[in-house]
N, C-alpha and C positions, 0 to 999 in steps of 0.2 A: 852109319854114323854121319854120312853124309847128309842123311834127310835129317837130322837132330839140330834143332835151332840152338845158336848159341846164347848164355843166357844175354839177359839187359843188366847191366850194373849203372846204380845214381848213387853217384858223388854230392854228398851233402854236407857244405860246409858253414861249420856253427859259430857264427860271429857273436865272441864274447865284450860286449860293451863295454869301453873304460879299462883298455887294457893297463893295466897298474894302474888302476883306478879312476882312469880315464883323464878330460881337463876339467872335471866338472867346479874342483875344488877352487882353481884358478880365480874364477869368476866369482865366488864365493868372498875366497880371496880381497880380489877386487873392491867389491860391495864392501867390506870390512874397513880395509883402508879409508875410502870415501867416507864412511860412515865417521871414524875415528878424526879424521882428517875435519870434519865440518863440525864435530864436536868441542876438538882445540878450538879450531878457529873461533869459536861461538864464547867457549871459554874467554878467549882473550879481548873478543870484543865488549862483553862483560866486563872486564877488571880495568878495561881504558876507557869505558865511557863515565861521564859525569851522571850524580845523582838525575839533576835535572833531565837528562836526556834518559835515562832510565824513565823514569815518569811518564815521559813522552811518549818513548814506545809503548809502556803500559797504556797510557790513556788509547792512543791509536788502535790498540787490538781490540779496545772496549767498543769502539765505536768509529773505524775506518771512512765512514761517509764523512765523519766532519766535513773536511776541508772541502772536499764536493758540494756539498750544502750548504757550507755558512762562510766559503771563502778565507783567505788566510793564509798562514804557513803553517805546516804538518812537522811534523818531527825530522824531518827529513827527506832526501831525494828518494822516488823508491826505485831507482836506477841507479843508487848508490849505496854505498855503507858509509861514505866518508862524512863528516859532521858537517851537515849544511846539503850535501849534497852535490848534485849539478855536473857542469861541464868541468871542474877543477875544485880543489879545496880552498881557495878564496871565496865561492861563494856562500853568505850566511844565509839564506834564505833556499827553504827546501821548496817539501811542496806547495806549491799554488794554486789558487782557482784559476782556472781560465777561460771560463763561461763566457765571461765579460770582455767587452773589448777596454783592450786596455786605451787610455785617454793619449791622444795622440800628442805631439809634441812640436810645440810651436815654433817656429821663431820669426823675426820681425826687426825690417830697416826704419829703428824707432823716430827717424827723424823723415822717413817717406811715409810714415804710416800717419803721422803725426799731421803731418801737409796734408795727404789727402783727408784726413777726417776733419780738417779743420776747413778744408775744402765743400766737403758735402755737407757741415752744420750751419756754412754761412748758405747755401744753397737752399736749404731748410728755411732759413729764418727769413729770407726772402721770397717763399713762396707764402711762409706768414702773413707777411707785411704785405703780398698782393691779395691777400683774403680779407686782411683787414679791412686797404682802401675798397674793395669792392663788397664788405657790410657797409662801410660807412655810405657808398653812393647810390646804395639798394635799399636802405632803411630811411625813410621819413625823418624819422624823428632824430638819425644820426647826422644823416646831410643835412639838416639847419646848424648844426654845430662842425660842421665843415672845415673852419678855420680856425679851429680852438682845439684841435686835436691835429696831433703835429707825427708824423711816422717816417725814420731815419735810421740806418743801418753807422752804429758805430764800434772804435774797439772793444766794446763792452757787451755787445749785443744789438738786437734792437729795440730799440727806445721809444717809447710811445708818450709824448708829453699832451696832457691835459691845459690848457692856459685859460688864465679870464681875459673878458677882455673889459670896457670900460663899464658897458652896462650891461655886461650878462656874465657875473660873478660864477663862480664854482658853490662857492663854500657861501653861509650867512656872513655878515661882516663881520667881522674878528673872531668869529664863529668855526668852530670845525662841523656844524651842522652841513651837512650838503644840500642842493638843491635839488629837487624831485629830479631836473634833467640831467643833472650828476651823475646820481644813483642809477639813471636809463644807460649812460654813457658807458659806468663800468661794468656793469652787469650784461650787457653785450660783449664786450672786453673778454670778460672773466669767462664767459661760455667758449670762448674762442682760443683760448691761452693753453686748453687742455688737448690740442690738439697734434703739441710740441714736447717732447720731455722733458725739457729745457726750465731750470728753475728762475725764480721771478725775484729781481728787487725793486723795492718802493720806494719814495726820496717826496720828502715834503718840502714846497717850499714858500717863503712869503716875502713878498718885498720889504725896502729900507724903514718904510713909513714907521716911529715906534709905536709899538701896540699900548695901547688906551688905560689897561690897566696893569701895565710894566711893574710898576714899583711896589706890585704885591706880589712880587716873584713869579709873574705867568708873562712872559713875554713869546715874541718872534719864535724861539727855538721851540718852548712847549706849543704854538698853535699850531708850527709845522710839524711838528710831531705826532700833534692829534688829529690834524688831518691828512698824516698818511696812513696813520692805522683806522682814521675811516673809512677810507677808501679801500685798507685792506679788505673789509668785512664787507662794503656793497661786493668786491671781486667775488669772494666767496659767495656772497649770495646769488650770484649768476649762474655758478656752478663749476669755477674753478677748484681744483684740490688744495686743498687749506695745506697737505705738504710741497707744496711747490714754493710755497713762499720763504724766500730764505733771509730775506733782511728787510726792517723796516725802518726809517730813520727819517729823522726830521734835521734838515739843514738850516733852517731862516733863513735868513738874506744873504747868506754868504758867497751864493754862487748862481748872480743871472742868467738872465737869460740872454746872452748871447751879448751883445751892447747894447742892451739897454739901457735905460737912466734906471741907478737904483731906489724912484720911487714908481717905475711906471708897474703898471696894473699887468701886465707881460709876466713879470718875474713871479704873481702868485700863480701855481701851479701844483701838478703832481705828475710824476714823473714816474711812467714805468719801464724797467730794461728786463728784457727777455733773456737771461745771460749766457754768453754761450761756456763751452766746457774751461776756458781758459780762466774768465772772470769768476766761473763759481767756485773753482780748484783753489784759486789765489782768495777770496775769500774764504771758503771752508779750513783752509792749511794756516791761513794768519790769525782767523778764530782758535782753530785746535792747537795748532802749533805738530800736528802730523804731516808726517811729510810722506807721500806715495809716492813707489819707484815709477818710474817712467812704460815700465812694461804693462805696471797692473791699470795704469792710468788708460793704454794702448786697449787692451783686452776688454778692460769697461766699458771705457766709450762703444768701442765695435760693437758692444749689447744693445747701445742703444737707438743703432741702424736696423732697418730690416735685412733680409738674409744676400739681397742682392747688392747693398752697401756695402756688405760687409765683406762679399767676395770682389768687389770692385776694389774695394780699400786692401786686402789682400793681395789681390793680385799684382797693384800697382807698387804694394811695399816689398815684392815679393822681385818684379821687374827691378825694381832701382837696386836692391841686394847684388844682384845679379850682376847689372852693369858696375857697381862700383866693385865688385869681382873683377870684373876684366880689366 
């Protein structure tokens, strides 16, 4: 009995999955609720939105890229269910494009910016005016007329007067015809004037003497008249921009030249002012009767500097902000 091996016994235990049915149901469960639970919800978002925003969403399922592609507002935030969307229910505006940068936002010490541009346009108009005199003293045919064209920086702009003098007239005698060397005179002029953005006005004028055939209704006021819009058209025929011209007018004898006697040969003339943004504003607004705020007036003009004016004029309206800050 000794030598008899004792046997081997396995124990083999049979694990029945899901005892009482296990937690499978649980989870089932679970998933049910959710399910139930996002249905209400759907429900009730349904019966509290307006038609319109019903639409919206439909149009949106139709074609989700809109707002990606043509920029705009979508139906709404898609980081919210709330109407509008966004960080809070104050905001109206859902989705957005944002491709684009949005336009930056300015602002400006309107009475520093105002200084300096008024600063860099009279700096303009004086490096004008040294272009002029150095055609006139490079050109033959302009330096004989040396003394008969007159170049002055005043509040108007600058001012470029044309004069006769006793024996070398402008114009034919009572005449708006001009003289061959007239016509050389502004048409140099006119090639030169386009170099400024600066708009132009014209002013005719004639002395006291009365004109000859007054008393058939054509006096002083119509010669000077007719010969400032001749003089418009040699400008233009030089190559000036026919829109720069912004006023033409004829004075007669109303306004000499300087103290003169009102028969001296001085006072016939033609007069033209370069005008700066101040005098063209004050004529455009007392023509129109529009009036522009002061910011949109700020913003324009800074168009009309190159990019380093325009960050100089910045930065300096930007400084004065600052100090009238502290």
């Amino acid at each position: 009995m000794s030598e008899q091996k004792a046997p081997i016994i396995v124990k083999r235990v049979k694990k029945v999955a899901g005892g009482h049915h296990g937690g499978a149901w649980k989870i089932a469960y679970a998933d049910f609720v959710t399910a139930m639970m996002a249905f209400f919800l759907l429900m009730w978002l349904l019966g509290s939105t307006a038609k319109g925003d019903l639409e919206g969403i439909a149009e949106y399922f139709k074609n989700p890229l809109k707002v990606s592609m043509q920029g705009g507002s979508g139906s709404g935030d898609s980081s919210s269910v709330i109407k509008g969307g966004g960080q809070d229910i104050t905001r109206q505006a859902g989705q957005v494009k944002k491709g684009e940068a949005e336009a930056e936002k300015k602002s400006y010490n309107l009475k520093a910016a105002k200084a300096e541009l008024e600063k860099l346009e009279a700096q303009r108009l004086n490096i004008l005016k040294q272009k002029l005199e150095a055609a006139i003293d490079t050109n033959p045919t302009l330096k004989q007329f040396k003394r008969q064209l007159l170049l002055d920086i005043t509040a108007e702009g600058l001012r470029i007067q044309i004069v006769d003098e006793q024996n070398r007239p402008m114009f034919n005698l009572a005449s708006a015809e001009l003289q061959p060397y007239t016509k050389i005179i502004l048409r140099e002029i006119g090639a030169v004037l386009n170099d400024v953005p600066n708009r132009v006005s014209l002013s005719g004028h004639t002395d006291a003497t009365v004109y000859a055939n007054g008393g058939r209704g054509y006096g002083n006021w119509e010669l000077s008249a007719d010969r400032a819009n001749a003089s418009r058209r040699e400008l233009i025929s030089g190559g000036m921009n026919e829109a720069k011209m912004l006023r033409v007018v004829g004075l007669g004898s109303s306004v000499p030249f300087g103290e003169a006697a009102p028969t001296d040969p001085i006072n016939r003339r033609i007069s033209i002012i370069v005008m700066n943004k101040r005098t063209e504003d004050a004529i455009t607004k007392e023509a129109s009767g529009v009036q522009v705020e002061d910011r949109a007036d700020v913003e324009t003009e800074l168009g009309r500097f190159g990019p380093a004016a325009q960050a100089a004029a910045a930065a300096k309206a930007s400084a004065a902000a600052a100090a009238a800050v502290k």
